[in-house]
Structures are given as structure tokens and as C-alpha cells.
C-alpha positions as CSV (number, residue, x, y, z in Angstrom):
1,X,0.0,0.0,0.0
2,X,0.9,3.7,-0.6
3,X,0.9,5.7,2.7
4,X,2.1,9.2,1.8
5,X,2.5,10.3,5.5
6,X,5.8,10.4,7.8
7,X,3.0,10.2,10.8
8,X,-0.5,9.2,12.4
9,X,-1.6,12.1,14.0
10,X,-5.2,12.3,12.8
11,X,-7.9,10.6,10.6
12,X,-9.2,13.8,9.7
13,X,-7.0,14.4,6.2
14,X,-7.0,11.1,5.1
15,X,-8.2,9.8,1.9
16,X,-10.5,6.4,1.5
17,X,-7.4,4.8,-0.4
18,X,-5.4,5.3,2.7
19,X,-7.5,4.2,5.4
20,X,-8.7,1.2,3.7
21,X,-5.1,0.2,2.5
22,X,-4.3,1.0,6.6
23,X,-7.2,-1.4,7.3
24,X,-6.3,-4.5,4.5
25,X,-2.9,-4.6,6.1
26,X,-4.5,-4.8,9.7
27,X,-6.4,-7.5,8.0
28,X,-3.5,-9.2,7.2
29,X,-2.1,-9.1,10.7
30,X,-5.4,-10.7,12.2
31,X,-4.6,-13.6,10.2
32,X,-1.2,-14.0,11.3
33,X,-2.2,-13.3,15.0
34,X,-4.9,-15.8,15.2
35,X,-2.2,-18.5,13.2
36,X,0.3,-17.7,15.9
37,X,2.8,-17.1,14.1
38,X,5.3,-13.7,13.8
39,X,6.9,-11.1,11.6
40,X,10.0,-10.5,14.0
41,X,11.9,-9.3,11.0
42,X,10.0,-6.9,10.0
43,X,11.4,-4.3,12.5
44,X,14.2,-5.8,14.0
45,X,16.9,-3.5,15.2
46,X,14.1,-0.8,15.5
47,X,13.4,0.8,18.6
48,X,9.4,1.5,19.9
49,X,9.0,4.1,22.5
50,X,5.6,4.4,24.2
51,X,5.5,8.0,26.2
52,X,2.5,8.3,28.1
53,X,1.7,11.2,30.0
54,X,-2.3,9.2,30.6
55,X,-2.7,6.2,32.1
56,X,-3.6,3.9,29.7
57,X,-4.1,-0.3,30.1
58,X,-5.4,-1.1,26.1
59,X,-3.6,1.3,23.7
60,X,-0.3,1.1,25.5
61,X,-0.3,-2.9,25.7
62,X,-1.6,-2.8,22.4
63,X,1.0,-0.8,20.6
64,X,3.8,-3.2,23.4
65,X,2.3,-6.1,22.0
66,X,2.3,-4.9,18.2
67,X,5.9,-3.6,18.4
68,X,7.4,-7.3,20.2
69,X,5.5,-8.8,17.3
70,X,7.0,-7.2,14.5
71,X,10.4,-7.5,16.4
72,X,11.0,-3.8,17.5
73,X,12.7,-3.1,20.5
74,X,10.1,-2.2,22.2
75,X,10.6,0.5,25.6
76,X,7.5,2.1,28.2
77,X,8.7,5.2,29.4
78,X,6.7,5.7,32.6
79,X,5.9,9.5,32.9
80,X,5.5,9.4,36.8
81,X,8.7,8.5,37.1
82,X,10.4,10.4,34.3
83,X,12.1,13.5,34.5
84,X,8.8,14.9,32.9
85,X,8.1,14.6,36.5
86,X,10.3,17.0,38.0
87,X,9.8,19.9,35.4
88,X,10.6,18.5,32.3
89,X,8.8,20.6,28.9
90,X,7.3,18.7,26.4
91,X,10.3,20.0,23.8
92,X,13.1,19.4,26.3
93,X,11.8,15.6,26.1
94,X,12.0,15.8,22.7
95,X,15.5,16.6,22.2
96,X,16.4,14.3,25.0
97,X,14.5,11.5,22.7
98,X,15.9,12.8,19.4
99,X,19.6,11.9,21.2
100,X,18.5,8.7,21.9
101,X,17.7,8.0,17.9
102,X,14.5,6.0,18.2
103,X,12.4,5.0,15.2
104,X,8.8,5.1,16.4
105,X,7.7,6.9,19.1
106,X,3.7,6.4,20.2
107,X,2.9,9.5,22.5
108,X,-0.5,9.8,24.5
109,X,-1.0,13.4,26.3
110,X,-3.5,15.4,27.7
111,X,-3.1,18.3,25.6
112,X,-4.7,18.3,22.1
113,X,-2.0,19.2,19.9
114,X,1.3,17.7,21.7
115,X,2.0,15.0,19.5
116,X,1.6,17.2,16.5
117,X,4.6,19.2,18.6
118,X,6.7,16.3,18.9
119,X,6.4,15.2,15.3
120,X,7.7,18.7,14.3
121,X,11.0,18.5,16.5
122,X,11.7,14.6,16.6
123,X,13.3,12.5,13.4
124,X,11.3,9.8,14.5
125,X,7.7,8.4,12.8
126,X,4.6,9.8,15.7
127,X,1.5,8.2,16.2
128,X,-1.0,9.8,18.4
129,X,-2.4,7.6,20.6
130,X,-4.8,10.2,22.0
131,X,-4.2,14.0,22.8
132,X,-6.8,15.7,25.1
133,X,-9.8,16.0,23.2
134,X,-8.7,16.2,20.0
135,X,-8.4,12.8,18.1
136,X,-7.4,9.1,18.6
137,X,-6.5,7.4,15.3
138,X,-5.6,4.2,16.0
139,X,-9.0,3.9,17.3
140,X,-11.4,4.9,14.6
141,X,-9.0,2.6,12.9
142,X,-10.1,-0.6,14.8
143,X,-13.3,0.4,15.1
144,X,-13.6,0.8,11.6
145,X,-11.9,-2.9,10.9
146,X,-14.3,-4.6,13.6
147,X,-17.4,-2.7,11.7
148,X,-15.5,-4.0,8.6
149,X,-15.4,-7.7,9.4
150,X,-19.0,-8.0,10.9
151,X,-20.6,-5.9,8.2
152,X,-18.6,-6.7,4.8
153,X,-18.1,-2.8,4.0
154,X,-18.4,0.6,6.0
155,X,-20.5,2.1,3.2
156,X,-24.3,3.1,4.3
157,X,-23.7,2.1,7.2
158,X,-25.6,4.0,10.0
159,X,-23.5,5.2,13.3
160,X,-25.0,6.5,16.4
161,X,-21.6,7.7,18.8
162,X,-23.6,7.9,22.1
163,X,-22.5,10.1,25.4
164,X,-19.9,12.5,26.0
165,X,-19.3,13.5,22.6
166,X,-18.0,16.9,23.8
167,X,-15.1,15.7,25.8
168,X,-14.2,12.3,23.4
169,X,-11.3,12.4,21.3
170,X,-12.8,8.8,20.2
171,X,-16.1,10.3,18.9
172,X,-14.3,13.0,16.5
173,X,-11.6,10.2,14.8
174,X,-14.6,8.0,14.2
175,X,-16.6,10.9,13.1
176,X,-14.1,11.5,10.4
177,X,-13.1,8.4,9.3
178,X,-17.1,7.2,9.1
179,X,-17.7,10.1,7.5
180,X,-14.8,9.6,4.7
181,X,-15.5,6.1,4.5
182,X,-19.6,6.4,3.4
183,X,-21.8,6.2,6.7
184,X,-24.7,8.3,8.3
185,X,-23.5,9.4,11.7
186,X,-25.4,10.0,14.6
187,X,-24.3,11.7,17.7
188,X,-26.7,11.3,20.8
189,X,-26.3,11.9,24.2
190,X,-27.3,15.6,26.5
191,X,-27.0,18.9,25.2
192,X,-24.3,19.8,27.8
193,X,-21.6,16.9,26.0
194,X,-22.8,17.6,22.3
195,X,-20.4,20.4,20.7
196,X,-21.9,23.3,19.9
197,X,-20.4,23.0,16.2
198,X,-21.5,18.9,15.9
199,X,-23.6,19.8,13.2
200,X,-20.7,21.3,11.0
201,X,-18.7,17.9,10.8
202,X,-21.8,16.7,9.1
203,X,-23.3,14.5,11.6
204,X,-27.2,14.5,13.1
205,X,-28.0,15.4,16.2
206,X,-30.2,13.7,18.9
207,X,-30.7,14.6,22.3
208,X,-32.7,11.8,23.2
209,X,-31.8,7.6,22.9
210,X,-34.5,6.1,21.7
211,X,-35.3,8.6,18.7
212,X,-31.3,9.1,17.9
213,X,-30.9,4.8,18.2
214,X,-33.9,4.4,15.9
215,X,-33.1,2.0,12.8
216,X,-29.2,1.9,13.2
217,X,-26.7,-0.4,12.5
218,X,-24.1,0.3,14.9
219,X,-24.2,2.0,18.3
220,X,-21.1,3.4,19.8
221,X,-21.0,4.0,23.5
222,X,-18.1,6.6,25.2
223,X,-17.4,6.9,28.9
224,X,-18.1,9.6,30.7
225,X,-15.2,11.4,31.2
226,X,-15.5,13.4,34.3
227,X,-12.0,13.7,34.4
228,X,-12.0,16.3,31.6
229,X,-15.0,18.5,32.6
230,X,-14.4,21.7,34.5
231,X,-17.7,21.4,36.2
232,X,-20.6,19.2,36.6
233,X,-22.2,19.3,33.0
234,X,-24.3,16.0,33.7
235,X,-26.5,15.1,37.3
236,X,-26.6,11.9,39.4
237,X,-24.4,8.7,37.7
238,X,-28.3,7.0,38.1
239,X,-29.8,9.8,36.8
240,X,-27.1,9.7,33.5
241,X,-27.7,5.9,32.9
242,X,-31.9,6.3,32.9
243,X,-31.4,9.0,29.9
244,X,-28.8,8.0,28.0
245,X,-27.1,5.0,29.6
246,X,-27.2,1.7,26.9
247,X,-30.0,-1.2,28.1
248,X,-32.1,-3.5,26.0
249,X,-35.3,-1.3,26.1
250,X,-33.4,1.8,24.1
251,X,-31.3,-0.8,21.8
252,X,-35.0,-1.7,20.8
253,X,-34.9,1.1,18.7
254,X,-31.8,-0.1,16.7
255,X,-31.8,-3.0,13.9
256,X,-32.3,-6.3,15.1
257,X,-28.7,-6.5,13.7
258,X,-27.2,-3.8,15.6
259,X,-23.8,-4.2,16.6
260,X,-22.9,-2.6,19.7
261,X,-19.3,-1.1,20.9
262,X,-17.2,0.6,23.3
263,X,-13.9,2.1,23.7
264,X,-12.8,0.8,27.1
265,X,-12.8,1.5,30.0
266,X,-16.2,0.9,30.7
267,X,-18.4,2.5,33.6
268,X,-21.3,-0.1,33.9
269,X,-24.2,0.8,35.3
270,X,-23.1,4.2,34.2
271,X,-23.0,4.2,29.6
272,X,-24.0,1.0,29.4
273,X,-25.7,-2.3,31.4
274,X,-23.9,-5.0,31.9
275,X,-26.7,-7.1,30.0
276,X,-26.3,-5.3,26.4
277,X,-22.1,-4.9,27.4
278,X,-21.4,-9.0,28.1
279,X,-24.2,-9.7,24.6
280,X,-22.9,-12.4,22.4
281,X,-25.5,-11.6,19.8
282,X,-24.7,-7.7,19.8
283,X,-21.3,-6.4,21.5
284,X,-18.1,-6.7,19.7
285,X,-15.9,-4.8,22.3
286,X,-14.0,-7.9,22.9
287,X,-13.5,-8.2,19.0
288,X,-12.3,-4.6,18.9
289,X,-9.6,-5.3,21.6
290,X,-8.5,-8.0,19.1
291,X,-8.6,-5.5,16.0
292,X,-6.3,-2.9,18.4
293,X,-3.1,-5.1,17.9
294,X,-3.4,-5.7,14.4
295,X,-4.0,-2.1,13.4
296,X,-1.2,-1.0,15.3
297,X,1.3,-3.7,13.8
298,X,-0.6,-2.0,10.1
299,X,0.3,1.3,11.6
300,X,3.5,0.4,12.5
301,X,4.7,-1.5,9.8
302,X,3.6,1.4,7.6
303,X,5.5,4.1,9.1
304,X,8.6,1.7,9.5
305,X,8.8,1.4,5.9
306,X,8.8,5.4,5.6
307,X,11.5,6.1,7.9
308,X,13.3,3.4,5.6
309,X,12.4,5.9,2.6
310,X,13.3,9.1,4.4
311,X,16.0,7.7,6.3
């Protein structure tokens, strides 16, 4: 495949040829994954390192796993203990990282925009693997691959991204990648998470679950991310989870078909009941912990073969 880019920062700039030659690859690596087998050659003598200034359990084990599996030398820098810690700015890491001549460095941060800094002063390939509320490719990506899979294309397909839209850098990767790749999206949840400018990136708005779940083909839940908000834009958790918290009476509205997803971490009880989460028939946020790996060796592999272009 062709993959004109020297990073991953964002969907949002990508053509259809790209992400679907991003997600054939990932195919690829599903294959090989489920047969057991490797590809330690393919980056041997490369050096991975994941910087994470969030806490993180599936993207950063993801990417580990990805890396080992491709043969990368693969290191976790643990920001706690890092001299980030003690004062260190974002570009003083980046020279110290540039000295230490790594290939692919992932970076997670909780300001939209920092990996987009560290691409500009670093020699090596960056992948954003989430930046505040600004965008999480890798993703969309495996979101995309898992809708892929179950559904045969991505085209028509009708999305409803569900919950705190506002503060989810997941809901505006998969709003731009859905978008580019031929489906209707929805985004549901209170008028206090929506964006004021939702409407612009060419998605419907729905304030209430059962009318924005009604005839779709995928729903996509996101946490609430309390974390992020400066004050209390939502009441009770109980009070959350009546409205606009995922059960079986509001996935009534959907397709008997629907398909049913989630980022990770979940809050049950909270976005979603445990009944509709743990569904054999409808949730494939197990499968989309699977499709994390092999998108990232796709992602990986890809922007190893750049740096042996450019370098």
C-alpha cells in the first residue's frame, strides 16, 4: 500500500485509499495473529517508545504487544517516574528523545496538539495515541476494521456515537473516518456533552436515545469522562444511565442486527448495562480489543517502511 505520511496524527486528512489500505494490512495481521505465528523481522533492530503522560491499560499494551510482534525493541517510558516529572517541557523531552535515535515513538498526552509538537522536532515516525480531546486514530481505525469484518463494507452504514461526545477524542476520529469512509452518523447523548459546532462535521444530532438509536446499524458508546470536565455538565451517575445509559429497552430502537461497541474503560451501570455490554449476539468490544493489535502492527509497519524511505 501507498501511505504518503511520515506520521499518524489524525484521521481527519485522510483519503479512503489510505484508510482502507491502513485497514487491508490490519487484516493481514489478524490472520497472522490468530495462526500464531510472527513477523520478527519486519522491525528488527528498530526501537518503539511508548510516552504516556495518561494512564492507559489497552492502547499502550496494544501498541507493546504490536511492536514485540513485529520484532521492534520495544521500551515504556513511565511519565510518573520520568524526569517529565520534575519539570521537564514537552520540547526538552523531545531533544532528549531525538539523542537517543528512536524510530517510532507512540505518544499519549492530555493536551490536544502535543504530538503534532513532537512530530515537528523529533526525526522519528509519531503516532498519536490520544491528545486531550482532539483525536485518537488508531481507534477509529479498529473500530472501523471490527465494523469491517462484521458488516462486509463501511459504506451506508448508519452510526450513532452515544454520550460524551464533547469531551471524546474517540467520537471526533470515528466521526471523520465514518464520514470519509460512506456512513450516516449519529451523535446522541445531552445537550451539555454535544459540541456546539457537531452539526458542521456533518453528523445529526439527537438529544434523546431512543429517537437518535432508531433504525441503526451500529451503536457506539463513550465513557463519561469526568476527568476532563471543569464542572458538573451531567446530574446523578443514576440519573445519566436512565437518559442515555445503553439497556435493552433503548437498543430496541436499533436494527435487530445492531452491533454494539465501546472504547474501554467501561463505567457499567453508568453508559452501558452490563446485560447489552457482556451480549454475544450484539457487543463486539472484545473483537475490537483483538482488531487494536493488528491495526497497530498495520500502523507500525507502515510508518517503519517510511523512515526506511526518508532515512
Amino acid at each position: 500500500m501507498r501511505y504518503p505520511h511520515r506520521h499518524l496524527l489524525a484521521i481527519e486528512g485522510l483519503h479512503p485509499p489510505e484508510i482502507a489500505g491502513l485497514l487491508d494490512l490490519a487484516e493481514s495481521y489478524v490472520l497472522l495473529n490468530r495462526s500464531g505465528k510472527t513477523q520478527r523481522d519486519l522491525l528488527r533492530g528498530r526501537t518503539l517508545i511508548n510516552l504516556f503522560y495518561e494512564d492507559s491499560t489497552r492502547t499502550r499494551t496494544s501498541f507493546e504487544l504490536a511492536g514485540k510482534r513485529l520484532g521492534a525493541d520495544v521500551i515504556n517510558m513511565s511519565v510518573s517516574t520520568s524526569s517529565v516529572n520534575k519539570g521537564e517541557t514537552l520540547l526538552d523531552t523531545a531533544a532528549t528523545l531525538n539523542a537517543m535515535r528512536c524510530d517510532l515513538l507512540v505518544v499519549r498526552h492530555d493536551q490536544s496538539g502535543a504530538p503534532n509538537l513532537l512530530a515537528q522536532k523529533v526525526s522519528s515516525a509519531v503516532i498519536n495515541a490520544g491528545d486531550g480531546t482532539h483525536e485518537h486514530p488508531t481507534q477509529a481505525l479498529l473500530d472501523a476494521l471490527t465494523l469491517r469484518r462484521r458488516r462486509g463494507t463501511l459504506e451506508g452504514l448508519l452510526v450513532a456515537i452515544c454520550g460524551d461526545v464533547l469531551h471524546s477524542r474517540v467520537a471526533r476520529s470515528n466521526i471523520h473516518l465514518l464520514g470519509t469512509m460512506g456512513c450516516r452518523v449519529r451523535v446522541v447523548g445531552p445537550p451539555t456533552l454535544i459540541p456546539a459546532a457537531a452539526a458542521a462535521l456533518g453528523v445529526e444530532v439527537f438529544h434523546d436515545m431512543q429517537a437518535g438509536l432508531q433504525g441503526v446499524d451500529v451503536v457506539m458508546m463513550l465513557r463519561l469522562q469526568r476527568e476532563r470536565m471543569a464542572r458538573s455538565l451531567v446530574p446523578s451517575a443514576r440519573e445519566y444511565f436512565r437518559f442515555f445509559g445503553l439497556d435493552a429497552a433503548k437498543l430496541a430502537s436499533a436494527k435487530p442486527d445492531v452491533l454494539v461497541m465501546h472504547p474501554g474503560p467501561m463505567n457499567r451501570g453508568v453508559e452501558i448495562d452490563s446485560a447489552v455490554a457482556d451480549d454475544p449476539l450484539h457487543s463486539v468490544i472484545g473483537e475490537q480489543v483483538e482488531m487494536g493489535v493488528a491495526v497497530r502492527m498495520a500502523v507500525l509497519d507502515v510508518l517503519s517502511r517510511g523512515g526506511l524511505r526518508n532515512g
